[in-house]
N, C-alpha and C positions, 0 to 999 in steps of 0.2 A: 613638468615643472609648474607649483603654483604660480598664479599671477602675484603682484601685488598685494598687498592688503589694501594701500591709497587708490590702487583701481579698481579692487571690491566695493570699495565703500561707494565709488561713485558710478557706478553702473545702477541704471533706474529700470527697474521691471515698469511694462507699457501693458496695460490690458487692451489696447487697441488700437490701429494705426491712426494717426494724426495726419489728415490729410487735407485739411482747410477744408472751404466750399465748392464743390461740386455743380460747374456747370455744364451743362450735357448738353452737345448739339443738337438741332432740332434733327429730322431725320423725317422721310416719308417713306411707305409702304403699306405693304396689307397689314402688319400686323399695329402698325402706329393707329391705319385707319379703325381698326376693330378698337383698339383703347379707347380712341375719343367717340366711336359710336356707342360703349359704354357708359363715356362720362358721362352723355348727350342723356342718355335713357336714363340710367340711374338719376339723375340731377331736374331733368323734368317731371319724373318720378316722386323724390322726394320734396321738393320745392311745390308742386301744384300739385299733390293728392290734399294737403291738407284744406286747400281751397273749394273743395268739391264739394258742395251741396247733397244732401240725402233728406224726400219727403216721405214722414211716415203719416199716421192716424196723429200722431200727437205733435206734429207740426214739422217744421225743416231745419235741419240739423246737421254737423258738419259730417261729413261720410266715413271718415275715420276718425276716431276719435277715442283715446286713454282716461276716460273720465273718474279718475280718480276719486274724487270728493262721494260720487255716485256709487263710485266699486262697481261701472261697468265697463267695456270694449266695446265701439260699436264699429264694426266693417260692414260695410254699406245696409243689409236686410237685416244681416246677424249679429245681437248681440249677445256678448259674453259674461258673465258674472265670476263673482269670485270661486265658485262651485264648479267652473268651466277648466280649473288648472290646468288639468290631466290635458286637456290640447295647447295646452301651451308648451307644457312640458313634452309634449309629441312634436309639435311642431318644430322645438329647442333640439330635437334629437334627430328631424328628418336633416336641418340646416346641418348640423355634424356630420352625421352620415352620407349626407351630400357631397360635403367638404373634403372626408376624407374619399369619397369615390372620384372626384377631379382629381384629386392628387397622384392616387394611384394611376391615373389616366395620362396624365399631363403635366405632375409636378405644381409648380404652386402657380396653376394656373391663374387662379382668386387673386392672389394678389397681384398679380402683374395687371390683370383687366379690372377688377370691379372691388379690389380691395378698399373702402375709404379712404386710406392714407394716402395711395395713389392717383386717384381719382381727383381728391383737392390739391394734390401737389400739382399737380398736371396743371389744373386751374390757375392754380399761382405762381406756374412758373410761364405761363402762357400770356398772364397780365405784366411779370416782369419782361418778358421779351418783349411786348408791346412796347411798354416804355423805357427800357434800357437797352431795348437790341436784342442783335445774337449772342450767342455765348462767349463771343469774344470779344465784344464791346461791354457786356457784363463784366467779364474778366478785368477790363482793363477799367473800367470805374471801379468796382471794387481795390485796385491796387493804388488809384491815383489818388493824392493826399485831396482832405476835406475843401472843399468851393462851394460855394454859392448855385453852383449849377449842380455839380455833385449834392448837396444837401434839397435843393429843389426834384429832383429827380427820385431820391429816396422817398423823400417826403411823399408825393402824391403816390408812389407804390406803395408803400406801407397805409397809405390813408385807403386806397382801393380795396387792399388786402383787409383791412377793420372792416370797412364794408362789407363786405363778401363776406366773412366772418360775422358779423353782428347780423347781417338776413340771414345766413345758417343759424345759427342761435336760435332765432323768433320762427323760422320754419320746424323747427325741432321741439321747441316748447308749446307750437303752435297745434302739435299731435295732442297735448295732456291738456293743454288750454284754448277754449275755439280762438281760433285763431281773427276772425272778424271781432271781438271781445279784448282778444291780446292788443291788438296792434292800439286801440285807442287809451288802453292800461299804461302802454310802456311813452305816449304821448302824453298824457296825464299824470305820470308818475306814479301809478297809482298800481303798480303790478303787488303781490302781494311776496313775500319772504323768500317761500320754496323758485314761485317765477324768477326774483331777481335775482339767485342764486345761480338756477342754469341757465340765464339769459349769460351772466356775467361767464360763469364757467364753459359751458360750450363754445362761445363765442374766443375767448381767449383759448382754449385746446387748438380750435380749429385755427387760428392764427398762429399757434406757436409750432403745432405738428406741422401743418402742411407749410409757411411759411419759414419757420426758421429753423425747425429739427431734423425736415427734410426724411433724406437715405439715412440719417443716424437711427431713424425707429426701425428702419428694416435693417442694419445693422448691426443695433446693439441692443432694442426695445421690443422687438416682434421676438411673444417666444413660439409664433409658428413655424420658424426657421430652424430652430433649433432640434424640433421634434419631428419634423418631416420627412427625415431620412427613414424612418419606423415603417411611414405609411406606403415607400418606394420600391419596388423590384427592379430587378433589370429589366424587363420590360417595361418600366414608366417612359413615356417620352419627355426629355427635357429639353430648353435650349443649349446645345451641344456644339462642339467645335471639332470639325473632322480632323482629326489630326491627319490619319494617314493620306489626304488628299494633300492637306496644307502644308504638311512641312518634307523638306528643310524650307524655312521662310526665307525670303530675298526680297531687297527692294524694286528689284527689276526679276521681270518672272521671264524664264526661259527654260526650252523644253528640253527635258532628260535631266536636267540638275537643280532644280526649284521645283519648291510645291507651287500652287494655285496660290499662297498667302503672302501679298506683295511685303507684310507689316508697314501697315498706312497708319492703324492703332485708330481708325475709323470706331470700330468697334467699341474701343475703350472710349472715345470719346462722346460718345452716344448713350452710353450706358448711367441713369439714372441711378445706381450705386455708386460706381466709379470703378465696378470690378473688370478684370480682362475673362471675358471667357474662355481665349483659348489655354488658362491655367485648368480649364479643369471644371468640375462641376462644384460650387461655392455654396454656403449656406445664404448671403448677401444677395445672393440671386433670386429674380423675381419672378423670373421667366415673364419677360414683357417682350420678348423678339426682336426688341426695336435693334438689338444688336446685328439679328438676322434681315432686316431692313437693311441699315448702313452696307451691311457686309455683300449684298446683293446688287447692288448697285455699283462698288464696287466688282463685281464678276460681268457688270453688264457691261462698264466703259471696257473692264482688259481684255472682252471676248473669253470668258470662261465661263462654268455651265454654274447656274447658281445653286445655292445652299450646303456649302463649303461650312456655313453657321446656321443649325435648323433644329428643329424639334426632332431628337432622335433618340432613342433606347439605350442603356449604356449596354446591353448584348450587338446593337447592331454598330455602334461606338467600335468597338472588339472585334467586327470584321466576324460576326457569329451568325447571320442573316436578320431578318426582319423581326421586329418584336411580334410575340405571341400573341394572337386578337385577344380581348377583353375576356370574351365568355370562357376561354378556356382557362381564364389564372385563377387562383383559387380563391387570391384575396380580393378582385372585382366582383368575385358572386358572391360571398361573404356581404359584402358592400351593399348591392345589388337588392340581395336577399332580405337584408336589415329595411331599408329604403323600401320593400310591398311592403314588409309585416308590418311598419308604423306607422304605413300610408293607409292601411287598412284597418289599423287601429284607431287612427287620425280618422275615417271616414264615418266608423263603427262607431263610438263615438259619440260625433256628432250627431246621428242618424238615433242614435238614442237616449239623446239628451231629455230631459225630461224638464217641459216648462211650465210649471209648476212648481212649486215649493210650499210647502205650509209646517209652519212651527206651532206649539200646541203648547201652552202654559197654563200651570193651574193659579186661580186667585190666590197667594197666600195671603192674602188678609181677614179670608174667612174660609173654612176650610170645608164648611157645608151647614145650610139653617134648613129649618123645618117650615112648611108653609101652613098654611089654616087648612086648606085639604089634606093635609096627611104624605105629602109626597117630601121627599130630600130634593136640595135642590143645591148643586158646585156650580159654581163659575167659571169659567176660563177667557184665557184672549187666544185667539188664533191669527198668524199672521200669516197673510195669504202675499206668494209671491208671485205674480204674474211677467214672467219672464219674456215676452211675447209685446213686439210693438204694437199692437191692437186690444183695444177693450174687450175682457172676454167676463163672463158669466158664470159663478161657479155655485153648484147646491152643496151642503153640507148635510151627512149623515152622520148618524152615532148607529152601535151597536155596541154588545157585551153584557145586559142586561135584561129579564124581562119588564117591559113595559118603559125602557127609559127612551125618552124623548128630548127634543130641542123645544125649550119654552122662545117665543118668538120666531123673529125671520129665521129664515135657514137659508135663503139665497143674496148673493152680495155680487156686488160687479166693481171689478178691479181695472183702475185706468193701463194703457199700455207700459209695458219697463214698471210699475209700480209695488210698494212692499205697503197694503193696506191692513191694519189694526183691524178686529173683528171683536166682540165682547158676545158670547154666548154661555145660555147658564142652560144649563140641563137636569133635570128633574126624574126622580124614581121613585114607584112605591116602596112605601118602609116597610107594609106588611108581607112576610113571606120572601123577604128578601138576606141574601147573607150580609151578615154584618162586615164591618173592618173595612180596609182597602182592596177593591176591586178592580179588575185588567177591562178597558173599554178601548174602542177604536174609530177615532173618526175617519170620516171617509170623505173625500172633495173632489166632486165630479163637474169638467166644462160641460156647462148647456151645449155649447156647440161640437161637441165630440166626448162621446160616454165614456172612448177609451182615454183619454186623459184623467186619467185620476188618481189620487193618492193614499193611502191609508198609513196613518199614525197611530202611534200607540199613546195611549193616556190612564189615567187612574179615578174613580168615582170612588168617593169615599160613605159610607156610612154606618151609622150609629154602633155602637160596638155594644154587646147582649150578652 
């Protein structure tokens, strides 16, 4: 029998549960402990590298640093130019590869430990517990109508939460801009377009994700959740929920007719998404453990043996035995195998990077003149790249011709990190020589290492017969 048509009409398709705000009891364990020993690391990490001083030949300068305007990268000895891509792009491919080989390992390891979203949620919900309480004094401010205490309370969180958000901001812009240079810009008003841009931008992201978007990004926003399932076998370990231990559930556990799972719904309450594990393995899921925390503590007060909630295999889930070790799956070596080749391409590389550059142009404003000796004579500019933080020394050769030569200097010294203009004209006899345009090559070798050197192609032109 159909329904209605007036109850067709009012039935509303939901693309996803409405669940309010999400607060999640604090919880202790080993796995809570490794989160916040992440935060700790990644956050000292990115907060004070940018502060770290680096002295070269050409003075002290910040250690890492995206200098833009320059077109270079400097990590602490090495830097990188625009010509340097190809390890970025390797780099961009190890972080992948990486990524997907935890996943295979461990499921979404990453984001439950060291994902960003995570990381500053943590942060910000660890500044609201401070001054709102536990979860359930949260809970019940959030439901009590508007006060003066109520608004005073909010207020100084959200004012902390800016903070924390605007030093992230200027830590982040503080990598493309020196950051001893930033901080008196943004006091002076004086930051320039693109600065005010991701000051303002970052700094609001970071307020709006980790503060008020929360589990909705790893819910609805993260599309690493969505594709994850690709990178998993049954052999992946994930945070898992025994069933055949746990159930049938009971709120009082006794032996021969109860599982192990008293349903306290501990678990649910701890859980940073707001999913129940024991439904099953979830997209929503972060694998942060802290489910397997709460749930263990529980096992300790009823005298039961823990990890009832634990990182396990969905074969060993299925009562199939132990998952298969790493090296024998075939998508870990896959993984594994990706991760040498572009670590060895990443090192290849860089081990023959070549620091030098010289570009070679001809004068077009004069295409070649004749001298009072008899000799042609082109011009060029060469621009010499010294890629290398130290003053280096470079001679300039020609060849391709008989008898042509470099009228003037032929050696020039290039500051460190430096792209120096060169003006060289070169000169050949006209007699016995072929006419039209001809194939020459200069050659630019460091004084201080012969093997450093480069050869370009060029053109000498002369007289046509």
């Amino acid at each position: 029998m159909n329904p209605p048509v007036s109850k067709v009409r009012e039935a509303k398709l939901e693309f996803y549960r409405k669940k309010g705000k999400i607060h999640a009891k604090a919880v202790q364990g080993r796995f809570n402990s490794l989160r916040w020993a992440m935060v700790w690391l990644s956050q000292v990490v990115f907060y004070g590298a940018c502060w770290l001083p680096w002295t070269t030949e050409a003075g002290t300068r910040q250690a890492i640093l995206f200098d833009i305007v320059d077109e270079k990268f400097y990590l602490f000895d090495l830097v990188l130019w625009p010509q340097d891509a190809l390890l970025l792009a390797v780099v961009l491919i190890l972080a992948a590869t990486a990524l997907f080989f935890t996943t295979a390992i461990a499921g979404r390891l990453f984001c439950g430990f060291a994902c960003p979203q995570t990381v500053y949620t943590s942060i910000f919900v660890w500044i609201e517990a401070r001054i709102e309480g536990d979860h359930l004094a949260r809970l019940r401010l959030d439901q009590s109508p508007m006060s003066a205490r109520k608004l005073l309370i909010k207020s100084v969180k959200h004012g902390i939460w800016a903070l924390v958000a605007a030093w992230t901001a200027i830590s982040f812009v503080g990598y493309f801009t020196p950051i001893r240079a930033l901080l008196p810009a943004i006091v002076g008003l004086r930051t320039g377009p693109w600065e005010t841009f991701w000051l303002l931008f970052y700094a609001s992201f970071t307020y709006l994700q980790a503060g008020l978007a929360r589990e909705a990004v790893c819910q609805h926003m993260c599309p690493y959740s969505r594709f994850q399932g690709v990178m998993i076998d049954p052999d992946t370990a994930n945070v898992a929920y025994d069933v055949k231990r746990g159930e049938p559930r009971g709120a009082l556990r006794q032996a021969g007719d109860k599982g192990d799972c008293i349903d306290c719904g501990i678990c649910v309450q701890v859980c940073p998404t707001g999913i129940d594990i024991r439904d099953g393995l979830q997209y929503q899921c972060i694998d942060c453990g802290l489910c397997a925390d709460a749930c263990d503590e529980v096992m300790d007060r009823i005298g039961a043996q823990r990890g009832l909630i634990r990182f396990m295999s969905e074969r060993e889930l299925a009562g199939q035995g132990r998952a298969a070790p790493a090296w024998s799956r075939p998508r870990t070596l896959v993984y594994v195998g990706l991760l040498l080749v572009f670590a060895a391409l990443g090192v290849w590389t860089l081990n023959e990077r070549v620091l030098l550059r010289v570009e070679v142009h001809r004068d077009r404003g004069a295409l070649m003149q004749e001298t009072s000796a008899g000799r042609i004579e082109n011009s060029y500019t060469l621009k010499l790249i010294n890629m290398e933080e130290t003053t280096r020394q470079f001679r300039i050769g020609v060849s391709g011709l008989p008898g042509l030569r470099i009228e003037g200097a032929g050696e020039f010294t290039v500051g460190p990190g430096q792209v120096q203009s060169v003006t060289l004209t070169l000169s050949s006899p006209f007699e016995g020589m072929p006419s039209g345009v001809q194939p020459i090559v200069f050659e630019t070798v460091a004084l201080h290492d012969a093997s450093l050197a480069v050869r370009e192609k060029g053109t000498f032109i002369l007289p046509f017969r």
